[in-house]
C-alpha positions in Angstrom: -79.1 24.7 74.3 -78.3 24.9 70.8 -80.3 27.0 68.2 -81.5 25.0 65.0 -80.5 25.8 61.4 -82.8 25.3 58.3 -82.7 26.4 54.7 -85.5 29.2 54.5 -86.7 31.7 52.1 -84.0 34.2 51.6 -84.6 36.8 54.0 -83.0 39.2 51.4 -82.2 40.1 47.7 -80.7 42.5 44.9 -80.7 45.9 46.0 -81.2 46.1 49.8 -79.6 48.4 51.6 -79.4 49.8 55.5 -77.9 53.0 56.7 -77.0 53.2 60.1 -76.5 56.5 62.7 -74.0 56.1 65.0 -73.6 57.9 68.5 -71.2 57.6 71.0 -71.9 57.3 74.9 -76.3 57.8 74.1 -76.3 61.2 72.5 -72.7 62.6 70.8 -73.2 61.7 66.8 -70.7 59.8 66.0 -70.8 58.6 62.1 -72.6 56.6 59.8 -72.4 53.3 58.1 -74.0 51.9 55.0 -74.6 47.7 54.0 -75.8 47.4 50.6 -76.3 44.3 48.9 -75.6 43.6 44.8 -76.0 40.7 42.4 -72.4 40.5 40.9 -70.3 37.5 39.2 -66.4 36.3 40.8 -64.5 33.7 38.5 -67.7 32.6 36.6 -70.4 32.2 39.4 -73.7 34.0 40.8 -72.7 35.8 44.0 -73.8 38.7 46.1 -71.8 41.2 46.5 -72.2 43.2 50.2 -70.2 46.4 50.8 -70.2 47.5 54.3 -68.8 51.8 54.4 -68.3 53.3 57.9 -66.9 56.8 58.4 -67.4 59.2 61.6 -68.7 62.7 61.1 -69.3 65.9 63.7 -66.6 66.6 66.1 -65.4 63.3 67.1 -63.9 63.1 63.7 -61.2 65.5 64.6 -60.0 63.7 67.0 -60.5 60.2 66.1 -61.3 59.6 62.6 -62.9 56.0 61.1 -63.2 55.2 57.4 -63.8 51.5 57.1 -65.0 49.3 54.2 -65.6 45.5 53.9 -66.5 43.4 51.2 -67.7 40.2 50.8 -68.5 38.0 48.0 -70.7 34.7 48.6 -72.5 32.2 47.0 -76.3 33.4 46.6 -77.7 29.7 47.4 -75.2 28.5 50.0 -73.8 31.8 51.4 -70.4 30.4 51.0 -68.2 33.4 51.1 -65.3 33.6 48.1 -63.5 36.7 48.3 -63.2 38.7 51.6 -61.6 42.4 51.8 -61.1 44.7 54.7 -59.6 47.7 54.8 -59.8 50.3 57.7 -58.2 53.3 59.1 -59.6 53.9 63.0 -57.6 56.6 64.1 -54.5 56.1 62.8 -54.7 52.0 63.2 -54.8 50.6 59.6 -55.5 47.3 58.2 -55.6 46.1 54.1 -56.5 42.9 54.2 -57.8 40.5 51.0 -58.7 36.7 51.7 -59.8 34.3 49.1 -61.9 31.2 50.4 -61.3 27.8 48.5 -64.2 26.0 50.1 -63.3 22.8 48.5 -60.2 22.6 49.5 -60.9 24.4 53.0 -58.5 27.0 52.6 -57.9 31.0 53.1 -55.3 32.8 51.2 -54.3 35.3 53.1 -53.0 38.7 50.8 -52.2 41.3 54.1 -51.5 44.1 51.7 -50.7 46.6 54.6 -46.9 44.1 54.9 -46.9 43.1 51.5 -47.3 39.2 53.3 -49.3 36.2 51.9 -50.4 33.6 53.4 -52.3 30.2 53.4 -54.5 29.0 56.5 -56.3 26.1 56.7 -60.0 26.5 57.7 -62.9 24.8 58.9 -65.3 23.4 56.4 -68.2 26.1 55.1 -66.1 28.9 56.9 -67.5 32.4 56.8 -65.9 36.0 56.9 -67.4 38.8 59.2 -69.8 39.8 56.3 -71.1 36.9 55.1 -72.2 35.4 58.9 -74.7 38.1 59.0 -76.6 37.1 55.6 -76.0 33.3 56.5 -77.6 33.7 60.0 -80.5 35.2 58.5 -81.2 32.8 56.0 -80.2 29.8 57.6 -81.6 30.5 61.5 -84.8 28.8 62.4 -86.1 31.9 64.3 -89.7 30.0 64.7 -87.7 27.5 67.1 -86.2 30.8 69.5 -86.0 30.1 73.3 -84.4 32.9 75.3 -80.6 31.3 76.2 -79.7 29.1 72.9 -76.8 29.7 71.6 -75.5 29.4 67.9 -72.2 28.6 66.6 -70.3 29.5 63.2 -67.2 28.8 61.8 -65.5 32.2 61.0 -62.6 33.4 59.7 -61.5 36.8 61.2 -58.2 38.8 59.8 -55.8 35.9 59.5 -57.1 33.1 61.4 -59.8 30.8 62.4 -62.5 32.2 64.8 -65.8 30.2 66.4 -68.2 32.7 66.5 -70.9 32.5 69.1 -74.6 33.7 69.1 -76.9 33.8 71.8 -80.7 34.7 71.8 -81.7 36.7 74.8 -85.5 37.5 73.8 -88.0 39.3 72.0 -88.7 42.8 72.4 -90.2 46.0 70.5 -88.6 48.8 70.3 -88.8 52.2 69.3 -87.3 53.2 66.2 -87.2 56.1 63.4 -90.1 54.3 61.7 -91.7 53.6 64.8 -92.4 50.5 67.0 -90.7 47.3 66.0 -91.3 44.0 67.1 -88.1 42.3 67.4 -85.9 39.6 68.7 -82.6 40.5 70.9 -79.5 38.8 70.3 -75.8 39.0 72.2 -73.4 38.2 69.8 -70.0 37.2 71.6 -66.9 39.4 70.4 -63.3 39.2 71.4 -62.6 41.1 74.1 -59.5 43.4 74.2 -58.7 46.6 72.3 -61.6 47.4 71.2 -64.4 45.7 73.2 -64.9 45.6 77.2 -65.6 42.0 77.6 -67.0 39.1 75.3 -70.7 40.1 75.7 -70.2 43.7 75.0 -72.9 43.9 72.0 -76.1 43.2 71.7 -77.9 43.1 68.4 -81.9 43.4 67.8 -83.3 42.6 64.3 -87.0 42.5 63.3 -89.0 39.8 64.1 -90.5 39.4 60.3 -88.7 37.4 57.1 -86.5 40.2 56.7 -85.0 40.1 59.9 -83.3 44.0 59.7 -80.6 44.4 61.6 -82.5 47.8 63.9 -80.4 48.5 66.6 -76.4 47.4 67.5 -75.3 48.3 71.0 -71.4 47.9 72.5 -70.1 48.5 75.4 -66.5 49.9 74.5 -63.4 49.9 76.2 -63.7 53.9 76.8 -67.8 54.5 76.6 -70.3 53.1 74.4 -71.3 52.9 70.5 -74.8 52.1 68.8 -75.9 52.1 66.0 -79.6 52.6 64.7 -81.1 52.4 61.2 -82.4 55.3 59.6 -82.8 54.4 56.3 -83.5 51.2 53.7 -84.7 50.4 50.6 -85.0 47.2 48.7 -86.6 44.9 51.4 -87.6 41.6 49.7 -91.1 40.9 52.6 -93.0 43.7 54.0 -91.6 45.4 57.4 -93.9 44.9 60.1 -94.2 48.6 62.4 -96.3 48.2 65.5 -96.9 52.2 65.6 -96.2 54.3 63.3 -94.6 57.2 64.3 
């Protein structure tokens, strides 16, 4: 059963931003990560432009230290991502990657700074990065239309080739949070499994159940223990955030 698209009022704006706490394995902290979204301009248009920052902190940091950023620049009507950049150090494993999108032509040049390599891929028509999905999904996903087991499918681009990413709606559920109970719906985005992640349905995502639809809680099962990731902090909401209870 396939979930339904249609164009929405933006379920965000100029100046919103999340900060996530991360543990490892339920209670070691493990880092923190920041998504923050900014009006900007790239070769003459009106894009946002979302920065993503992840870094671990405490102890695991000593032996296994993350500093990630990604960028993505997109078109604020379409959410057509432009410019793409990803660079990351997990414990020693690096990547520097920059990818612009002619969406016209359906094309992804490929600057992999890390080996001094470029490239050109074809893509798929109205391909997105692993940014610009997120803010595409909640602008463009008919949540009104939700039945627990439709799935959703987009066209991504991921490092250096073409990637069908897969969505699939499990259910709604409230949960407790730092601001209290949230209603919210449950998602299981499929990942590729391998080095990082135990098997294709190792995360699960829930975001709020209201226009905003904030991204609350991330689960994944890892290949050695388990990661999530819950908000803390936001400012810049464009609708209110609904709390059940406060705490």
């Amino acid at each position: 059963m396939q979930m339904s698209f249609s164009q929405q009022e933006s379920a965000f704006e100029n100046g919103e931003w999340f900060k996530f706490r991360m543990s490892y394995s339920g209670f070691l902290k493990a880092g923190n990560a920041t998504l923050a979204v900014k009006d900007s301009k790239l070769n003459n248009k009106d894009v946002y432009h979302v920065v993503g920052n992840g870094w671990t902190t405490g102890m695991i940091k000593w032996f296994f230290k993350v500093k990630d950023r990604y960028e993505s620049y997109f078109d604020k009507k379409t959410i057509m991502p432009y410019k793409f950049i990803r660079k990351i150090d997990e414990g020693g494993h690096t990547k520097d990657l920059e990818i612009d999108f002619d969406q016209v032509k359906h094309k992804a040049y490929v600057n992999n700074k890390k080996y001094k390599k470029k490239t050109v891929i074809d893509t798929k028509p109205n391909i997105q990065d692993m940014v610009s999905t997120f803010y595409y999904l909640r602008n463009n996903l008919d949540t009104r239309k939700l039945k627990p087991g439709s799935e959703v499918r987009v066209d991504m681009f991921f490092d250096e080739e073409n990637y069908g990413f897969k969505l699939q709606y499990i259910g709604e559920e409230t949960i407790e949070t730092d601001f209290g109970e949230v209603e919210s719906l449950k998602f299981r985005p499929y990942v590729m499994a391998g080095r990082v992640f135990k098997e294709e349905e190792s995360l699960t995502l829930w975001v709020s159940k209201d226009k905003n639809k904030v991204p609350l809680r991330i689960k994944a099962d890892l290949a050695v223990g388990s990661l999530r990731a819950d908000l803390e902090a936001f400012k810049g909401l464009k609708h209110p955030f609904k709390i059940v209870v406060d705490n």
